[in-house]
N, C-alpha and C positions, 0 to 999 in steps of 0.2 A: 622739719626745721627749714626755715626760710631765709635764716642769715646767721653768717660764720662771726663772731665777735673774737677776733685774735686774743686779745689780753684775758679770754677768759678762759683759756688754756692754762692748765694745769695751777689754776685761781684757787686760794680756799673759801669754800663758802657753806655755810652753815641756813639750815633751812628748818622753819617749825611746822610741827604738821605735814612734814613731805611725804609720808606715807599712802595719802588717803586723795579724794578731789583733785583740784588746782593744784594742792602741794605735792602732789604724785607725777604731773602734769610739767610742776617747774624741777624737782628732780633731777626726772628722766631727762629735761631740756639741757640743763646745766652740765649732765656726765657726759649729753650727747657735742655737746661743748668741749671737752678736754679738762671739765675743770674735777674739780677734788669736794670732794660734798659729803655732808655730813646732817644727819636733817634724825629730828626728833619727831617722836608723833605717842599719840594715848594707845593706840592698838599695834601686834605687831605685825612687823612690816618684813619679817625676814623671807618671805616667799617672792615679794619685791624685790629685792635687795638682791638675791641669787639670781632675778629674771636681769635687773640691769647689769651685774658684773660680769652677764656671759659677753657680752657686747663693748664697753663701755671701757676705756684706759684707766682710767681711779675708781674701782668700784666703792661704793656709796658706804660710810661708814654711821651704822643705824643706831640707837639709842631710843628704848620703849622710855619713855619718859612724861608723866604728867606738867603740861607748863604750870601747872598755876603752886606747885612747889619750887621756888625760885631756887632752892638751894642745887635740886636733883636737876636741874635746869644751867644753872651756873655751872654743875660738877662736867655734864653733857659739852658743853660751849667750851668751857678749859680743856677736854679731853681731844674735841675738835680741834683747836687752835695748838694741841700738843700734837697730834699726829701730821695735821696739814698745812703747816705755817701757820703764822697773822690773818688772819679774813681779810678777804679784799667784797667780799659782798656776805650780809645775813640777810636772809627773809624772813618776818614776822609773819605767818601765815593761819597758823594754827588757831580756830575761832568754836565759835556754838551760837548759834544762829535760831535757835527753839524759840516757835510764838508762845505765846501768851497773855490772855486776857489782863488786863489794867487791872482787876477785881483780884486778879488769883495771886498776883506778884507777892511774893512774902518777903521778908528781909532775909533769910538765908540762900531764896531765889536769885534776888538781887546783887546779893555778897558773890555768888558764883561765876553769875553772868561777865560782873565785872571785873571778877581775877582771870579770866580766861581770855575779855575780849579786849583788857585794857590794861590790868596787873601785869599780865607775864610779858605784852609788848615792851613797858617801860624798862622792866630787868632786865629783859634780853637787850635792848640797846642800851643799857647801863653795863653790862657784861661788855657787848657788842666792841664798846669805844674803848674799852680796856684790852682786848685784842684782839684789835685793827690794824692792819697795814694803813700806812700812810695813803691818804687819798682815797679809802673806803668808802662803799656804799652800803646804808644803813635802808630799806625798803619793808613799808607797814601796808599790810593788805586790810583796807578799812571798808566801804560798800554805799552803794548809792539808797541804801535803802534810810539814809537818815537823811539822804537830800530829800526822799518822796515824801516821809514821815508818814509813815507806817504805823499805823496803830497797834497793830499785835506784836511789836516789835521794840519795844518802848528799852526794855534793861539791852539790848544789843543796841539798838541807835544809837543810845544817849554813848554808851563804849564808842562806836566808828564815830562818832562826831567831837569824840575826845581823842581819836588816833592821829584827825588831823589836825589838832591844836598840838599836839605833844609834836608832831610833827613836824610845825612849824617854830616848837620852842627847841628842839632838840637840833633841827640843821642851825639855829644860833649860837645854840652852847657848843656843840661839836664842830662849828664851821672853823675855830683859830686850828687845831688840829687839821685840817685837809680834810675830814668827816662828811661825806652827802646825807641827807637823811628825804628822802619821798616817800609819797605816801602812794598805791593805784588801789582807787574804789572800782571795784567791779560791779557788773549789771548782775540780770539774773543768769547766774552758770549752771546748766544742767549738769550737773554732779548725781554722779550714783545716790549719794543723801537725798537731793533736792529731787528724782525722779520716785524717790519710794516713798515720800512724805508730804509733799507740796505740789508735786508738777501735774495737775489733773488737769484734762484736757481743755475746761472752760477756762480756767487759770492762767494754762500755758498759751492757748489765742487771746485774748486779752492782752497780755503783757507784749503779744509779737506786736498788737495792731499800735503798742507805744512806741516801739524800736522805729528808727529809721531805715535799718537794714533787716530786713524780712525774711530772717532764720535765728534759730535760737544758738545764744550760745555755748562752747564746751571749755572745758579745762583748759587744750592748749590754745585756747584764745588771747589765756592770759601771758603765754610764753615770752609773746617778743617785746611788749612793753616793759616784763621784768628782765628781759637780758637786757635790754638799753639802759635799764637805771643801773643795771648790775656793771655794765662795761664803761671804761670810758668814757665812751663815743658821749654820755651825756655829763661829763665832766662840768660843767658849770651849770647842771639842773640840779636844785636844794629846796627845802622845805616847800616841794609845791605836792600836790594832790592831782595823780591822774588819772581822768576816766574812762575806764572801757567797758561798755553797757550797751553796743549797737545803736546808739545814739538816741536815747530816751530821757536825760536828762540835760541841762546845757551849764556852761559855765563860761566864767571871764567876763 
């Protein structure tokens, strides 16, 4: 941890997919924080959970929960926001990232892809804004990989290229409320997933010789961008999309 963000002390914050990758990642960041965290995920996390509350002032209150059933999703977020105040930050994290040939895509393929990588974002910040502390931050973790357009990637892009439109519709609906809503697309993160299924070594040279900065990245790379959206200190940053990817794509 690189920087103390005061206001995120003893913070409620609600987190999807914090079990596992990046979500494991911002977590761990946020209890190392002071704040009060609450994070769902599809597998259990409870050997996590006991590793962060030896450590940690609020240890993490866990919930195995599938997003793409909004209800068991919603029951999660209400139980959060009962134990640990209002939210003052949620992260939408929780994704599926599975290639797939153009040929092979099936319509139940489809239906999957997009209740995971774009259905359950919407509820949870439909949930999200119902209880919200005043001046909340709402943050959708969406991927640069629909800026490169990716061919094997067709049912996930088309989702991250809809996170940052909702994105941008929702810091307008939520903005009379005091509501933030950003979005941070990440580059390639070497995650335990991404090392056992994709990261093979011509693959992972390739993509470095893209990057600007000539090391690959990890989980807490993604830390300090989400505590900035998370705290304050970016109190007047709304419906924008930020990118952190070692510098392979450009924007503005």
């Amino acid at each position: 941890m690189t920087a103390t963000f005061h206001d995120l002390a003893d913070a409620s914050v609600f987190i999807t997919g914090g079990g596992t990758g990046i979500g494991a990642a911002l977590t761990a960041a946020f209890c190392a924080q002071g704040a009060k965290v609450a994070f769902v995920d599809f597998v259990d996390a409870a050997g996590f959970v006991d590793e962060l509350g030896a450590t940690a002032a609020h240890p993490p209150l866990f919930t195995q929960c599938d997003v793409t059933d909004t209800s068991a999703m919603h029951d999660a977020m209400d139980r959060a926001a009962d134990a640990h105040g209002p939210f003052k930050a949620v992260v939408n994290n929780a994704a599926n990232d599975m290639r797939y040939d153009v040929a092979a895509v099936t319509p139940d393929i489809w239906d999957d892809m997009q209740a995971v990588n774009l259905k359950a974002y919407f509820f949870s910040c439909q949930k999200a804004a119902e209880r919200m502390a005043a001046k909340g931050s709402i943050i959708n973790y969406s991927s640069t990989s629909y800026m490169l357009g990716m061919g094997n990637l067709v049912p996930y892009t088309t989702a991250n290229a809809g996170i940052s439109g909702m994105t941008r519709s929702l810091a307008r609906a939520f903005g009379p409320k005091g509501i933030r809503v950003n979005a941070i697309a990440p580059g390639w993160v070497m995650t335990e997933k991404q090392l056992a299924l994709w990261a093979e070594p011509k693959a992972k040279a390739a993509h470095l010789d893209r990057q600007c900065l000539a090391e690959f990245m990890q989980p807490e790379d993604m830390v300090g961008g989400t505590l900035f959206l998370a705290s304050d200190a970016s109190a007047m940053m709304t419906g924008q999309t930020i990118v952190i990817d070692g510098g392979v794509v450009t924007t503005g």
